[in-house]
Phi, psi and omega in degrees: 000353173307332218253328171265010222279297191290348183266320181281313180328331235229315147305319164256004144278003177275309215284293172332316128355271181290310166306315183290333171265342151323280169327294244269327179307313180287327195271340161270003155282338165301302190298356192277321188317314184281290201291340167298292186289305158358284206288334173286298201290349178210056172038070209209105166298087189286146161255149227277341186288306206293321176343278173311305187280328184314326196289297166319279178320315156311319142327308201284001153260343138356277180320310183312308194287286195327328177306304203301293161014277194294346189273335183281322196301326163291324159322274223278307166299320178286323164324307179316296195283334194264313195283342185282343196272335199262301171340313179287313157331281231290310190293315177286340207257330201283327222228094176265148173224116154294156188273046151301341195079350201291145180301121137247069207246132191260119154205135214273166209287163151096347174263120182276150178268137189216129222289157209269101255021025159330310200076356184292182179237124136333119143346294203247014162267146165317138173316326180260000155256140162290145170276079182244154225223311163318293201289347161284330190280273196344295164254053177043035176274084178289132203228000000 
């Protein structure tokens, strides 16, 4: 499902969205609806401004937590999407293909693989660096 991650990401912020304006549409249509009948039940001349906002406010802590909802469900779809594109770097920088399809994969002589926070030392790295995948970009060591 990694392949699909940014398309459901994406897909539940439209859903989240459309529900939330759904929700939030239906419960001021109640209050306005409450506030009508109040007002009828107890002889009270409402005017359409106080109506309407009596209705709004009410909503509005609803409404606050749905904004925030939607504003993290964007957070979290831009997130995604910003880690497949450095991913997609990462990928073109480990692996160049020419257009043969042929593997041209660079890798400089002298280095051994050694799994990645071992803490073990290369052989053929300086005593005081570790087999770190940072500290190889950092000084531009492709592997």
């Amino acid at each position: 499902t990694t392949e699909n991650t940014l398309q459901l990401a994406r897909r539940y912020l439209g859903c989240l969205i459309l529900v939330g304006i759904a929700s939030n549409s239906y419960y001021y249509f109640l209050n306005i609806r409450d506030e009508e009948t109040t007002a009828q039940e107890r002889n009270f001349q409402l005017d359409q401004t106080s109506k309407y906002s009596q209705a709004f406010l009410g909503i509005l802590p609803p409404l606050i937590v749905w904004v925030l909802c939607i504003l993290r469900a964007y957070q979290f779809q831009s997130l995604i999407r910003e880690a497949e594109e450095e991913a997609e770097q990462r990928t073109r920088g480990f692996v160049d293909t020419d257009s043969n399809g042929n593997d041209n994969s660079r890798v400089v002589e002298g280095t051994n693989s050694l799994p990645y926070g071992s803490g073990e030392r290369n052989s053929t790295q300086s005593a005081s660096s570790f087999n770190d995948l940072e500290l190889q970009v950092d000084r531009g060591v492709s592997s």
